[in-house]
C-alpha positions in Angstrom: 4.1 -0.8 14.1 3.4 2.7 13.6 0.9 4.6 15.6 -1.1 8.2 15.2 -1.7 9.3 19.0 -4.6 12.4 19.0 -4.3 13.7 22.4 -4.9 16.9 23.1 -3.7 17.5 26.6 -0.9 18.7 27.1 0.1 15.9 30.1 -1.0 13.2 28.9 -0.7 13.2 25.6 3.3 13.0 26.1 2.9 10.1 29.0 0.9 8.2 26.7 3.5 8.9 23.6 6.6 7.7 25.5 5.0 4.3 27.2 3.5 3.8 23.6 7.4 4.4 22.1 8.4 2.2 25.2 6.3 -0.6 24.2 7.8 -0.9 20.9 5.4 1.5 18.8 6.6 4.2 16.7 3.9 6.8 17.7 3.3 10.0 16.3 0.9 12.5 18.1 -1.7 15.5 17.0 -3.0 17.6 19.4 -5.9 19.2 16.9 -8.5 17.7 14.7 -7.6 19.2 11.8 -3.9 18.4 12.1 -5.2 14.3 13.0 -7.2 14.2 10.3 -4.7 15.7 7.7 -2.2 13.0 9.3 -4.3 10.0 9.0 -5.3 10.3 5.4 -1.6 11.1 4.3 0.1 8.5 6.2 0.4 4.7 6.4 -0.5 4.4 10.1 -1.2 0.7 11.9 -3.2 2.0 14.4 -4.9 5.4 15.2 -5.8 6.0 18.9 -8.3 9.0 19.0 -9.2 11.2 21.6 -13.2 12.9 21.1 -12.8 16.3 22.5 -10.3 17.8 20.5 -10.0 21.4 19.6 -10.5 22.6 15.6 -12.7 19.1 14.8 -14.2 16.4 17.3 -13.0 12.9 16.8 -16.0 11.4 15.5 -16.3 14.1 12.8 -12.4 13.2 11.9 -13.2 9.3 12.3 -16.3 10.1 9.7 -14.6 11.6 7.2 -11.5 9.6 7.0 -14.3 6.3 6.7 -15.8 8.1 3.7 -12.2 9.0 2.4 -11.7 5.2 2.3 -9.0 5.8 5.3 -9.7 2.0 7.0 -6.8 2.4 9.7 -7.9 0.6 12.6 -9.3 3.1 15.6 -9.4 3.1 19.1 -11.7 5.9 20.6 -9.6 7.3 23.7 -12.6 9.3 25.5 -13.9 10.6 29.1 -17.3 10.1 27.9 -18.2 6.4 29.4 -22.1 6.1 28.3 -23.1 3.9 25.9 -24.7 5.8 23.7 -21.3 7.4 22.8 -20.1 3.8 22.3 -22.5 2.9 20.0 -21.9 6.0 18.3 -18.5 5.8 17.7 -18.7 1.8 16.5 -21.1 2.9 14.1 -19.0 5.5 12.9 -15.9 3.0 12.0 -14.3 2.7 15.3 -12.5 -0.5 16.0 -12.4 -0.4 20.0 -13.2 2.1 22.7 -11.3 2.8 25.9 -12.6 5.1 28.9 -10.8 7.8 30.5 -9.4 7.2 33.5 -7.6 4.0 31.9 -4.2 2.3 32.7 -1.5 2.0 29.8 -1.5 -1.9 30.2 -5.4 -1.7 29.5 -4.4 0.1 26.3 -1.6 -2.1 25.2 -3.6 -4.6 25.1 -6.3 -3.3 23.3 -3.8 -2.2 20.5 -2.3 -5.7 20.6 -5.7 -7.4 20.1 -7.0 -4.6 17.2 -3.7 -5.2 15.3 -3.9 -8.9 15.0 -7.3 -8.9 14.2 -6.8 -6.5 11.6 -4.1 -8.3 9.5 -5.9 -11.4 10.5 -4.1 -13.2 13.0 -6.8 -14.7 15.5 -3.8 -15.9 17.7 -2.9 -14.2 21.5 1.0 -14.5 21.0 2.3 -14.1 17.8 4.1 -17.8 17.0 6.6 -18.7 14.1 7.7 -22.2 13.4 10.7 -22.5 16.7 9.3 -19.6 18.4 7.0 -16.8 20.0 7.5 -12.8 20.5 6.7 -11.6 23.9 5.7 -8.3 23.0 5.6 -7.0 27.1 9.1 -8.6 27.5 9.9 -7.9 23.7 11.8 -10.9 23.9 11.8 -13.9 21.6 10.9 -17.5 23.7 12.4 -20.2 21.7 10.4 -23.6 21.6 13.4 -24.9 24.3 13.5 -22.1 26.4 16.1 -19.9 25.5 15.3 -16.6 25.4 16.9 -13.8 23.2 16.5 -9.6 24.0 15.5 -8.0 21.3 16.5 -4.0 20.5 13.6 -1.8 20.6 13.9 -1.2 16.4 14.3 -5.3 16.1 11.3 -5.5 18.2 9.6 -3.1 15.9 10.3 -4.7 12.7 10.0 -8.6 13.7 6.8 -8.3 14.9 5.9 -6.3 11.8 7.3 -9.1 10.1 5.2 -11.9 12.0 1.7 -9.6 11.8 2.6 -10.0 7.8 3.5 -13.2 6.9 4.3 -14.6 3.9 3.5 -10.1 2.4 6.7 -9.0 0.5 7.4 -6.2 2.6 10.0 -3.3 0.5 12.4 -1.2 2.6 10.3 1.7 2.0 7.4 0.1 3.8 9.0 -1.3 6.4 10.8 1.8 7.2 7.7 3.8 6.9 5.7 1.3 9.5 8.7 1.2 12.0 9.6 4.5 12.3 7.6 7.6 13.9 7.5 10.8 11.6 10.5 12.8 13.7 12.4 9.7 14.1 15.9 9.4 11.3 14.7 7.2 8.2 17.3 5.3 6.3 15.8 2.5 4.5 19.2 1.2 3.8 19.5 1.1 7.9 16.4 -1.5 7.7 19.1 -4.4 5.9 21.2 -4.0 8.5 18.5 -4.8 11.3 17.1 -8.2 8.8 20.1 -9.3 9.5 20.7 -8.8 13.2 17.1 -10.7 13.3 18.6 -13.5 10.3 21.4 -13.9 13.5 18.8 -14.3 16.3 15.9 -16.4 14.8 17.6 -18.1 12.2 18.5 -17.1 8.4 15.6 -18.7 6.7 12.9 -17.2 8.1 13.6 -13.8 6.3 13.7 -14.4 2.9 14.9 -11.7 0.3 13.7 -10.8 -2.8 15.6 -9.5 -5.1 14.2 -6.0 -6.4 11.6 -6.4 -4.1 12.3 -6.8 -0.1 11.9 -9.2 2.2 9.1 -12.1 3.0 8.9 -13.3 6.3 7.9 -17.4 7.1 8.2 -18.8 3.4 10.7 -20.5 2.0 12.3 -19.8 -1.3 
């Protein structure tokens, strides 16, 4: 899943970043308004976590105007203002969950976790296919006998994207461009290569291809 970070200081914005990239996210981060706001309407982000008090434009200006451009990118509202009138605020501006400053990564993770399944419909706490689950903490994959199998951060990535879209024909193109941050080196031929790493771990029929058209993930041919 690919995430839009708007942090503007200059700590934690990169703390935040690399435990985001460490939990399997491909995160992206903007440290102005303007520059966020630019980002969010141009790119095909999962997840946008939005700090208030930015420099240039304040988040819930940004959030505004990406609602009326049609931008429905799930948002959490990263602020140091805890009343509720800000809350209430910021829901009825478009956001999707709020998180107060001083907060602890886990508090976030699972916040993201939660907005993301709700958001592509999956009402479930651990993501389940038919012989398994994905432990997203231990980015592992818990077969229904026990055995456990490690999964590589981009394998992470891209199974889970997989699972959150079941049954979607998912192109190279969009997979690459939901499992890899901005900076990071995109080869969509690179993502055939990982489908088949997973096909080895969690069985060949799960990941179906289509010809001319990608992959689809839990349906049989």
């Amino acid at each position: 899943m690919r995430l839009l970070l708007v942090e503007d200081d200059a700590t934690l914005g990169p703390q935040l970043q690399a435990g985001l990239q460490r939990a399997g996210y491909a995160t992206d981060i903007a440290t102005d308004g303007i520059e966020a706001e630019i980002q969010g309407k141009l790119e095909p982000y999962d997840l946008v976590i939005l700090d208030l008090g930015l420099p240039k434009r304040n988040g819930l200006e940004i959030l505004a105007n990406w609602r009326s451009a049609q931008v429905t990118t799930p948002v959490i509202i990263l602020t140091a203002r805890g009343g509720w009138q800000d809350k209430v605020t910021g829901f009825n501006t478009g956001a999707d969950d709020y998180i107060s400053k001083p907060f602890q990564i886990e508090e976030l993770l699972a916040r993201i976790s939660a907005v993301l399944k709700r958001s592509t419909g999956n009402a479930l706490e651990t993501l389940h296919a038919a012989h398994f689950k994905l432990n997203e903490q231990t980015q592992t994959v818990i077969f229904n006998h026990g055995e456990q199998c490690n999964l590589t951060n981009i394998e992470f990535r891209l199974l889970r994207y997989f699972m959150l879209h079941s049954g979607h024909i998912l192109s190279k193109s969009v997979l690459t461009e939901h499992i890899y941050a901005y900076d990071e080196d995109k080869d969509s031929n690179v993502i055939e290569v990982y489908v088949n790493r997973l096909r080895q771990k969690i069985g060949s029929h799960l990941i179906q291809t289509r010809r001319g058209q990608g992959y689809v993930f839990g349906v049989a041919s």
